[in-house]
N, C-alpha and C positions, 0 to 999 in steps of 0.2 A: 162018825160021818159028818155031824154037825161040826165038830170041831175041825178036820180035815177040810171043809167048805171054806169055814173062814182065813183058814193059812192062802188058800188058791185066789182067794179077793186080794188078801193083803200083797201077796205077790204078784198079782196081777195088775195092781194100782201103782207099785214099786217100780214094776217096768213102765209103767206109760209114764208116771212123773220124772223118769230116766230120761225118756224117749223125748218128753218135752222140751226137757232142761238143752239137752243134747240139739235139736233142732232151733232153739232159741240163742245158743252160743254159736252156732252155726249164723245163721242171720247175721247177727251182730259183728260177726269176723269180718263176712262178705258185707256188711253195709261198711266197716272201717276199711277196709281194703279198694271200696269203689270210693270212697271221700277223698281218700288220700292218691291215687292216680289221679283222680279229677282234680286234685288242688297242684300236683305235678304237670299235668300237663296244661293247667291256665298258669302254671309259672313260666315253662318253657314259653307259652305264647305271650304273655309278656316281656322274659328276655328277648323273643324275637323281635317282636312290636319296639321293643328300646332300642335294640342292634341297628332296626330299621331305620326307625326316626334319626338314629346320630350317625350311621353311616351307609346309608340307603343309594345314595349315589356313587360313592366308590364301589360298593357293592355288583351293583346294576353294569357298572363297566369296566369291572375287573371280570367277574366272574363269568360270563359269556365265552371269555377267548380260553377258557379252561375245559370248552367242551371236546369233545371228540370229533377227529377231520373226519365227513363221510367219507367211505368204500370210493374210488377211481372210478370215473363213468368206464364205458367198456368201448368208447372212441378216445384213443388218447392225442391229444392235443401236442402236437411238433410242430416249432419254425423249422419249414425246409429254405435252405439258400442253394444258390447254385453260382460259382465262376466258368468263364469257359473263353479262350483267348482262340478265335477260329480266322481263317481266311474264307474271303466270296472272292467272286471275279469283279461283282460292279459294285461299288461299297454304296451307292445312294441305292443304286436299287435294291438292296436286300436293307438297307436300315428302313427304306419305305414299304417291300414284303414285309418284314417282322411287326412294325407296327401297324399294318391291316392284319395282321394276325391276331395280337394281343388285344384290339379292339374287339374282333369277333371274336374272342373269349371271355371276353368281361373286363379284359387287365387294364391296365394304364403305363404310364410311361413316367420314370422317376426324373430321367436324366437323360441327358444328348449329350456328345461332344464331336468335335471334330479338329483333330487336330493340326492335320495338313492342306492347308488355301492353294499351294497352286496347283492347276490345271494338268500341267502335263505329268505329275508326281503320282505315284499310289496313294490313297487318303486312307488314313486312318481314323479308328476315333471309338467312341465305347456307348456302352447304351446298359442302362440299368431299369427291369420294369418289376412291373409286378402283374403274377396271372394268379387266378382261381387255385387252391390247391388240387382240387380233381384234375386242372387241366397241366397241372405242372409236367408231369413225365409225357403229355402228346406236345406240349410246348418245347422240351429238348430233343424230340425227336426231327419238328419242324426244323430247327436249328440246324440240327444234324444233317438233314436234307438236303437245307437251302446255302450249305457251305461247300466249298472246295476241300476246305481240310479243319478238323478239330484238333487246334495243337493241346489244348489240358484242357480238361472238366472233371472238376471241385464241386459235389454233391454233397450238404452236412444236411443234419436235422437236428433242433434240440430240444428232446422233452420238458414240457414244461407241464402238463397235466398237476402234478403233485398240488406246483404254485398257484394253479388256475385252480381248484376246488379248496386248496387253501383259502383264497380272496374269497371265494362264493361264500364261505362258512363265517370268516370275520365278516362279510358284508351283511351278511341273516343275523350276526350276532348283535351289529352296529345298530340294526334297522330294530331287533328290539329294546335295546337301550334307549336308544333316542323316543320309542314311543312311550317306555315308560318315564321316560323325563320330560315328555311333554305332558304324560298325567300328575307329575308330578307338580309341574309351576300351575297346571291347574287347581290343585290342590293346595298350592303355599302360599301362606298368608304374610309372612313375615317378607322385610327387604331382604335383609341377608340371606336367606333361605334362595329368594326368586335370585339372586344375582350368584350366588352358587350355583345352582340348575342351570341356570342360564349360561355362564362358563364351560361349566360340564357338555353342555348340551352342543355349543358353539366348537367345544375340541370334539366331539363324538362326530360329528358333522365333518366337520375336516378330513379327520382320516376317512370316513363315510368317501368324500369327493377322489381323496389319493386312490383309494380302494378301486375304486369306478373306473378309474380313471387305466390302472395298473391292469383289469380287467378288460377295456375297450381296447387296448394295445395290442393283450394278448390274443382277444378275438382278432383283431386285424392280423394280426403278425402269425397266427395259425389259420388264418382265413386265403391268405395269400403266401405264396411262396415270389423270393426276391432273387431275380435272376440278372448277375452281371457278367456283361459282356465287353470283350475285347476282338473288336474288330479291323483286321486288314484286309488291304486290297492285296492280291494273287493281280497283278499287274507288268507286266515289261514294257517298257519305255521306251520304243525304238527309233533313232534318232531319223529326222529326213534331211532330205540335201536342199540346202539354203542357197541359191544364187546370189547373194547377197557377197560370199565368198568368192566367187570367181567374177564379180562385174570390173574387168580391169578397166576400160575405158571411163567409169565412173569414176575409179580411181584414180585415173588420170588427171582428167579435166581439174579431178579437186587437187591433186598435187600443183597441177599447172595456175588454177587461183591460188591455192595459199601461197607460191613462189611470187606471181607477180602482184598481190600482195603485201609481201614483203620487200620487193624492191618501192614499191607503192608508199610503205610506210617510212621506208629508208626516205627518199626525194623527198618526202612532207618534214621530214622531221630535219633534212640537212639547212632545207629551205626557211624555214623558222627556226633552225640556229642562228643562220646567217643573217636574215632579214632583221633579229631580234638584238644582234649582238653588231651589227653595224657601226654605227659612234665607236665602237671599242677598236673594232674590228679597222676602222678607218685611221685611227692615231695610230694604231700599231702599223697599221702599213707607210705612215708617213713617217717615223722613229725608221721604221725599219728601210725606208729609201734615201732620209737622208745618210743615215751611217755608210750606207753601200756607197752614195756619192761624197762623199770624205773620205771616203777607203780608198775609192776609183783615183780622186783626184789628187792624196797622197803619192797613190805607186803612180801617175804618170808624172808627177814632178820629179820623183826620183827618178824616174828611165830618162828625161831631158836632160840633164846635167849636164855644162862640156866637158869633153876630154881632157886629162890632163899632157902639158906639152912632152915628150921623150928627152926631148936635144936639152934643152936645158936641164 
């Protein structure tokens, strides 16, 4: 029994100095296995930390526009246009209806034209505005209304949603680029560092304004819908009778001046030939009297002559 006691110590101290050994290699794995992650992942933070330092700004705005476009809001954003070539009866008076209309809906007026001045013609002429988009379709109906006849109406819309959440996303993307490049040149101590940033920061900006700019458009241009118009007058021209045509003794009398007139002008003009050319007028008549009496006194010397005698 005594010797049986001591086998069951000696096995019994076997296993626990087992037990130890085993729980002490143990430890030792998991203390090498947490040094070596923790010296792994203060490496990766350094590669990052170096990544950052040498290429923190291209980083910052490149990698932003690599995000994901949000989900379509559930209003989608269309430019509607509208053409429409109609006739009225009075063209000022519905170009002046239409625009107390477009006022009381909010709209505005692009354009005027007119292209016919006279009076007694049909006028023509065109009118381009812009209304509310809620009020677009009572705004063609007004039209519809206040016309004699709708020759064509050209209704488009063009989705633009996609482009419009597109810009929203680059503009949230810009907006934190640029904040982090403004912590950045607070941060930078060196010239060439600040004058990098400061580059970066000046083109981030830029397209920042284009972006705004592409977006305030499209609010306007899905805010409003652009309606043009082609306007005629529905007009007949009916000629009236002119006395002007049958005033014959009007006629008369002015025949009767411009005839005596021109004997009028005839007498002025003989008279100042004459008067003007006198001297000339005067030798020629004296050439011209004496010839005739040398001519005269020629043939009566030859009709005098005497007779010649027979008998001899």
């Amino acid at each position: 029994m005594k010797k049986m006691g001591t086998i069951i110590v000696i096995l019994f101290l076997a296993l626990f100095s087992a037990a130890c050994s085993s729980s002490e290699s143990g430890s030792d794995k998991s203390a090498e296995s947490s040094g070596g992650e923790s010296a792994k992942e203060m490496a990766d933070s350094d590669m990052t930390m170096n990544s950052e330092g040498g290429q923190a700004d291209k980083a910052e705005i490149s990698s932003p526009e690599n995000k994901a476009v949000p989900s379509a809001p559930e209003n989608r954003k269309v430019i509607y246009t509208a053409d429409l070539s109609i006739r009225v009866k009075n063209f000022n008076e519905a170009v002046s209806s239409f625009q107390s209309t477009i006022a009381s809906l909010g709209g505005y007026v692009i354009e005027s034209n007119t292209y016919t001045n006279d009076d007694d013609m049909p006028k023509e002429g065109s009118l381009t505005v812009k209304v509310p988009q809620d009020k677009f379709q009572s705004f063609l109906k007004t039209v519809e209304k206040g016309s004699v006849k709708v020759n064509q109406q050209t209704v488009t819309g063009q989705d633009v949603t996609e482009e419009y959440v597109d810009l929203e996303s680059r503009l949230k993307a810009k907006n934190a680029v640029e904040e982090r490049l403004l912590s950045f040149m607070k941060d930078a101590q060196k010239t060439e560092d600040l004058l990098k940033i400061s580059s970066d920061l000046s083109a981030v900006q830029e397209e920042m304004e284009q972006i705004t700019g592409r977006i305030n458009y499209l609010k306007n241009q899905t805010s409003f819908a652009t309606i043009t118009m082609q306007i005629s007058e529905d007009k007949v021209t009916v000629p009236g009778l002119e006395n002007k045509d049958l005033n014959t003794w009007d006629k008369t009398k002015k025949q009767f001046m411009e005839s005596l007139n021109s004997l009028l002008a005839a007498g002025s003009a003989l008279i100042v030939f004459t008067a003007g050319n006198l001297p000339v007028l005067l030798v020629l008549f004296l050439i011209c009297f004496a010839l005739w009496l040398g001519i005269k006194k020629y043939m009566n010397k030859g009709n005098s002559a005497p007779p010649t005698d027979m008998g001899e």
